[in-house]
C-alpha positions as CSV (number, residue, x, y, z in Angstrom):
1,X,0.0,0.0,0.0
2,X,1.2,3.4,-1.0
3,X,2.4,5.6,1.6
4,X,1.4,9.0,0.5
5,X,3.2,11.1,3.4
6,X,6.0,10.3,0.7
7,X,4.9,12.6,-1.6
8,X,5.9,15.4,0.7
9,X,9.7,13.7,1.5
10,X,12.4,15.8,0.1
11,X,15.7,12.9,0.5
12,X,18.4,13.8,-2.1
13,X,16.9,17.1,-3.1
14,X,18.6,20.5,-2.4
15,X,16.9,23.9,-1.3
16,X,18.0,27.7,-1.7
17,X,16.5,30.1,0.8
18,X,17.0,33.2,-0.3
19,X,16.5,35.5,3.2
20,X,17.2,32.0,5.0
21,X,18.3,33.9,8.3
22,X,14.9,36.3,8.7
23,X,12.1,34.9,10.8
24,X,9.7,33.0,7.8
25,X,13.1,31.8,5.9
26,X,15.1,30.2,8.8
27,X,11.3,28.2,9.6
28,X,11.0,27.3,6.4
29,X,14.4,26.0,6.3
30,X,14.0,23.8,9.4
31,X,10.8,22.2,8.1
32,X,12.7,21.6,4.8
33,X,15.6,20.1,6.4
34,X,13.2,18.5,8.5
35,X,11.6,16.4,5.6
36,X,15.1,15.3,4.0
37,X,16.1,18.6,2.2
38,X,19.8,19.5,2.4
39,X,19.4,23.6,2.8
40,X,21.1,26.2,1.3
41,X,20.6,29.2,3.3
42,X,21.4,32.6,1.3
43,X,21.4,35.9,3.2
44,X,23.5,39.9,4.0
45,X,23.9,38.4,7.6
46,X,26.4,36.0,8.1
47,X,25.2,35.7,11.6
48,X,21.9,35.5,10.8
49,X,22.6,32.8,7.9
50,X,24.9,30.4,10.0
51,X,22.3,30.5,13.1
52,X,20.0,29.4,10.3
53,X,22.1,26.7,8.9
54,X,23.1,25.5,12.3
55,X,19.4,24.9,13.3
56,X,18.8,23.0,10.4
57,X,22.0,20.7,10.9
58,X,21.2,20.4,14.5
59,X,17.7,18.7,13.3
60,X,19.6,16.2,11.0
61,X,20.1,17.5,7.8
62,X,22.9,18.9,5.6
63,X,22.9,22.8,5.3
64,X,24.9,25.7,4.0
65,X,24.8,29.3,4.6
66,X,26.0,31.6,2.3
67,X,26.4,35.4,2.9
68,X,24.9,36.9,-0.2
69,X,22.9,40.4,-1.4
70,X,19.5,39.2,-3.2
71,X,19.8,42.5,-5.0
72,X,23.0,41.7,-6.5
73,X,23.0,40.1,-9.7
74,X,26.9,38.9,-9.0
75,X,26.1,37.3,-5.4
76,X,22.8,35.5,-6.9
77,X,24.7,33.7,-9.5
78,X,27.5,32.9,-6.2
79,X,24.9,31.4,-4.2
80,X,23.7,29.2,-6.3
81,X,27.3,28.0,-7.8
82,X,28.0,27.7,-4.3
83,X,24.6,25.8,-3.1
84,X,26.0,23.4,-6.4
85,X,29.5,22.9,-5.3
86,X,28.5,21.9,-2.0
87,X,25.5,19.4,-2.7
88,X,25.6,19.0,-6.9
89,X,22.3,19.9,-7.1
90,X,19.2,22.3,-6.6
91,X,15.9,21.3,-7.1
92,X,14.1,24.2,-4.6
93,X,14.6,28.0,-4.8
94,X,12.4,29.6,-2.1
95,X,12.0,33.6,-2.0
96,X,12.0,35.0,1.7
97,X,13.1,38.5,1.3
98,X,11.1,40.9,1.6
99,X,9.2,43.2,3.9
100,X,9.9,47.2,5.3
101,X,6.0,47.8,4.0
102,X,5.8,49.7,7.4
103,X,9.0,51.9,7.2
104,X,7.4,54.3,3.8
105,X,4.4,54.9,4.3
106,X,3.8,57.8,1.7
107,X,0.6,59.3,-0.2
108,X,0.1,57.9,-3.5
109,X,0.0,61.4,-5.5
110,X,3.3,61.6,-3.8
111,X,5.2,58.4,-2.9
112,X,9.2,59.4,-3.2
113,X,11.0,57.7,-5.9
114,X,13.7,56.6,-3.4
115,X,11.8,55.0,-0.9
116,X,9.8,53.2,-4.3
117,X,12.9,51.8,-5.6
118,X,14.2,50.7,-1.7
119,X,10.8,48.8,-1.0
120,X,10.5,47.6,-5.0
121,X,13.6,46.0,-4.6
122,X,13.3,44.6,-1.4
123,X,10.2,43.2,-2.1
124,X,10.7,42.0,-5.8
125,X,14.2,42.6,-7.3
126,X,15.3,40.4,-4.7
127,X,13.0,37.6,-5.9
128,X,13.6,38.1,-9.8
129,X,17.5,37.8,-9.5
130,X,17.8,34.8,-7.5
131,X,15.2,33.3,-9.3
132,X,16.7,33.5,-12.6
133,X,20.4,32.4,-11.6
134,X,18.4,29.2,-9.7
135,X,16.1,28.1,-12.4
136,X,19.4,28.6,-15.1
137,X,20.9,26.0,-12.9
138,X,17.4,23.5,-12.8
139,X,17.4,24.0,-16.4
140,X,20.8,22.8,-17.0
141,X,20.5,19.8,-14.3
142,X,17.5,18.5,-16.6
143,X,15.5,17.4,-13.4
144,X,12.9,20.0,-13.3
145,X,12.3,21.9,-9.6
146,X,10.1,24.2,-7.9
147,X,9.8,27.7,-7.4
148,X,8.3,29.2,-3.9
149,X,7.9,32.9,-3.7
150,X,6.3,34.4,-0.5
151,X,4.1,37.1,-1.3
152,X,1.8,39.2,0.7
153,X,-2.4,39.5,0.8
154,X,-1.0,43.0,0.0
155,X,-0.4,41.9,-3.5
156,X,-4.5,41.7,-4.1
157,X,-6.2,44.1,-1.4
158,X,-5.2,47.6,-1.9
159,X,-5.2,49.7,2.1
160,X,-5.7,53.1,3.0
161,X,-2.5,53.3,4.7
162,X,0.4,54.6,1.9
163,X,1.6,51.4,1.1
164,X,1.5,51.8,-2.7
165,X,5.3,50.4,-3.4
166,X,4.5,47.1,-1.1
167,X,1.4,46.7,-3.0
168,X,2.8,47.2,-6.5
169,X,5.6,44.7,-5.6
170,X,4.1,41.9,-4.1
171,X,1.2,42.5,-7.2
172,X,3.9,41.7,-9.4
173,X,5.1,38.9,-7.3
174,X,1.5,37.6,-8.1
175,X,1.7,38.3,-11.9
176,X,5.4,37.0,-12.3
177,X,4.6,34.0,-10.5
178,X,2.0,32.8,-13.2
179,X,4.5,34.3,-15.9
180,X,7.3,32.4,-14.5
181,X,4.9,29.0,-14.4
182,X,4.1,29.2,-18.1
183,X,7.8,29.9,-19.2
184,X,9.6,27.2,-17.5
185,X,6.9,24.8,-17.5
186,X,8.4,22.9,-20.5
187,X,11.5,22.3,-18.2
188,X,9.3,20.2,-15.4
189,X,9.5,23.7,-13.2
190,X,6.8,24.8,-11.3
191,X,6.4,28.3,-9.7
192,X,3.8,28.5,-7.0
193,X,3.7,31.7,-4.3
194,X,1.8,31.5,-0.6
195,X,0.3,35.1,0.7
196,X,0.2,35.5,3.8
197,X,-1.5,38.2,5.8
198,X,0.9,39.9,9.2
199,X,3.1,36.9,10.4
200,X,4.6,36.6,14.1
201,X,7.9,36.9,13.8
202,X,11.0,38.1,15.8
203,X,10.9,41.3,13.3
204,X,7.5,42.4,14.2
205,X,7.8,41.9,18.4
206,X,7.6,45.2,18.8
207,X,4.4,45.7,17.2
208,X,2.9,43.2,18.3
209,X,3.6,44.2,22.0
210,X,1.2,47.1,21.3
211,X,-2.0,46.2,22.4
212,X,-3.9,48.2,20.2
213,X,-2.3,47.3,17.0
214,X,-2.6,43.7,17.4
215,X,-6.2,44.2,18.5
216,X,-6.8,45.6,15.0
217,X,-4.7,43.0,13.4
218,X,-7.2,40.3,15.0
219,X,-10.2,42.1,14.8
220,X,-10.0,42.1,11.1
221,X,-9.1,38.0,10.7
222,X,-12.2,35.6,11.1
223,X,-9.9,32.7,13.0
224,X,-8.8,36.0,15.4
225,X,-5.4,35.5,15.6
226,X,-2.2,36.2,14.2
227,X,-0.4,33.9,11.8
228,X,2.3,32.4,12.6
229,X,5.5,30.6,10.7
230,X,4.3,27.2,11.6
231,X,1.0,28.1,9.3
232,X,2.9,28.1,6.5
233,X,4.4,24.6,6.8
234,X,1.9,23.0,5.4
235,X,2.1,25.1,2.0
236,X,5.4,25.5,1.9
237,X,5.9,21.4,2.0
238,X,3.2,21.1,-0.7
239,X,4.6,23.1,-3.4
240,X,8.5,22.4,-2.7
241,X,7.5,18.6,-3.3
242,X,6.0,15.7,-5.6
243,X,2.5,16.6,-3.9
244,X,2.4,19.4,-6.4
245,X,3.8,17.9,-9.3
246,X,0.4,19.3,-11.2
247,X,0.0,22.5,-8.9
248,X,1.5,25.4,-10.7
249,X,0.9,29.2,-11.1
250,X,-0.5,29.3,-8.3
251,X,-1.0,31.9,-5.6
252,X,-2.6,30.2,-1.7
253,X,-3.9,32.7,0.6
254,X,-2.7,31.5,4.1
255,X,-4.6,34.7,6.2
256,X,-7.0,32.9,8.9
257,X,-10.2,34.0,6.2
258,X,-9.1,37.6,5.5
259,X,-9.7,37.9,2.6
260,X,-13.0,35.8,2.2
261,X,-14.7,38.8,4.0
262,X,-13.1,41.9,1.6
């Protein structure tokens, strides 16, 4: 009889996470590791990265951290020749960088061009590059793989709050997502994204140690509460593994019913 927890094992494959070292990549890296990945964790900290990679090893699996700039077309092609070198593979390029919606806030009719480019690339120049040095290396290993971005509920509700560049970015997260599925399909790649709504994570304890703006957070959720990295296990394991060797283009909302009620 077929055992179809399986279909979510990841022995002998190899993951890249991109912004490995922040609070949803480091997760997603343990569950990864956790189901037989060897990790690859890319990030600016070293610190950060190797904490990551240390976790991950801790649990049982082979990991890697590699101190790299996501916005840097030079480093993204490093950290994948360097996730190569050390495992001969990569079959798994997840997107974790992203973020800073909160730090430019700005009115539409007047957002600054500096703070659009900072939060564009944050939030989607740091996906694109990586991307494209990972998937030249799937296509040359002629085993297929699978693409993860993390996107945001951002990318299809708009908010009366200034958040135009996060908005525009983690829309064309969305769009680029079901682009990226239709190019590289032919190569046995798929391209999925999960959007979550506000995640607890060590970035955002400050905020959430104001009453108030949690209460608002919750008030607006029908499972009133606030998401948290383990949440996103579940998705993240589907679409990095055989489970979703038919699943692609594909954006899942993972916000506790937010958006069933906008």
């Amino acid at each position: 009889m077929t055992d179809h927890r399986d279909l979510f094992r990841l022995d002998d494959r190899v993951a890249l996470i991109v912004g490995g070292g922040g609070g949803i990549g480091s997760a997603m890296a343990e569950a990864l590791g956790g189901v037989g990945a060897s990790v690859s964790i890319a990030g600016r900290s070293a610190e950060r990265a190797e904490a990551a990679a240390a976790r991950v090893r801790e649990a049982g699996a082979q990991s890697l951290a590699v101190v790299a700039d996501a916005n840097n077309p030079v480093d993204c092609e490093r950290m994948v020749a360097e996730t190569v070198d050390r495992f001969g593979r990569l079959d798994i390029i997840l997107n974790a960088v992203g973020g800073g919606a909160g730090t430019a806030l700005h009115a539409a009719e007047q957002y600054p061009t500096g703070e659009w480019d900072r939060i564009v690339d944050l939030n989607l120049t740091s996906t694109v590059l990586p991307t494209q040095a990972a998937v030249k290396a799937m296509i040359a290993g002629k085993r297929g793989g699978r693409v993860l971005n993390v996107s945001s509920v951002r990318g299809q509700l708009g908010i009366d709050a200034g958040y135009s560049a996060y908005v525009a970015a983690k829309g064309a997260i969305n769009a680029l997502t079901r682009q990226w599925a239709t190019e590289w399909a032919k190569y046995g790649i798929t391209v999925n994204a999960i959007s979550p709504t506000f995640v607890d994570t060590p970035q955002v304890a400050t905020l959430l140690q104001d009453a108030e703006f949690k209460a608002k957070i919750v008030s607006r959720i029908p499972l009133r509460r606030i998401g948290t990295t383990a949440d996103l296990v579940g998705a993240v394991l589907l679409f990095c593994s055989d489970a979703s060797s038919f699943i692609t283009g594909q954006i899942l909302t993972i916000d506790g019913g937010l958006t069933a009620t906008q």
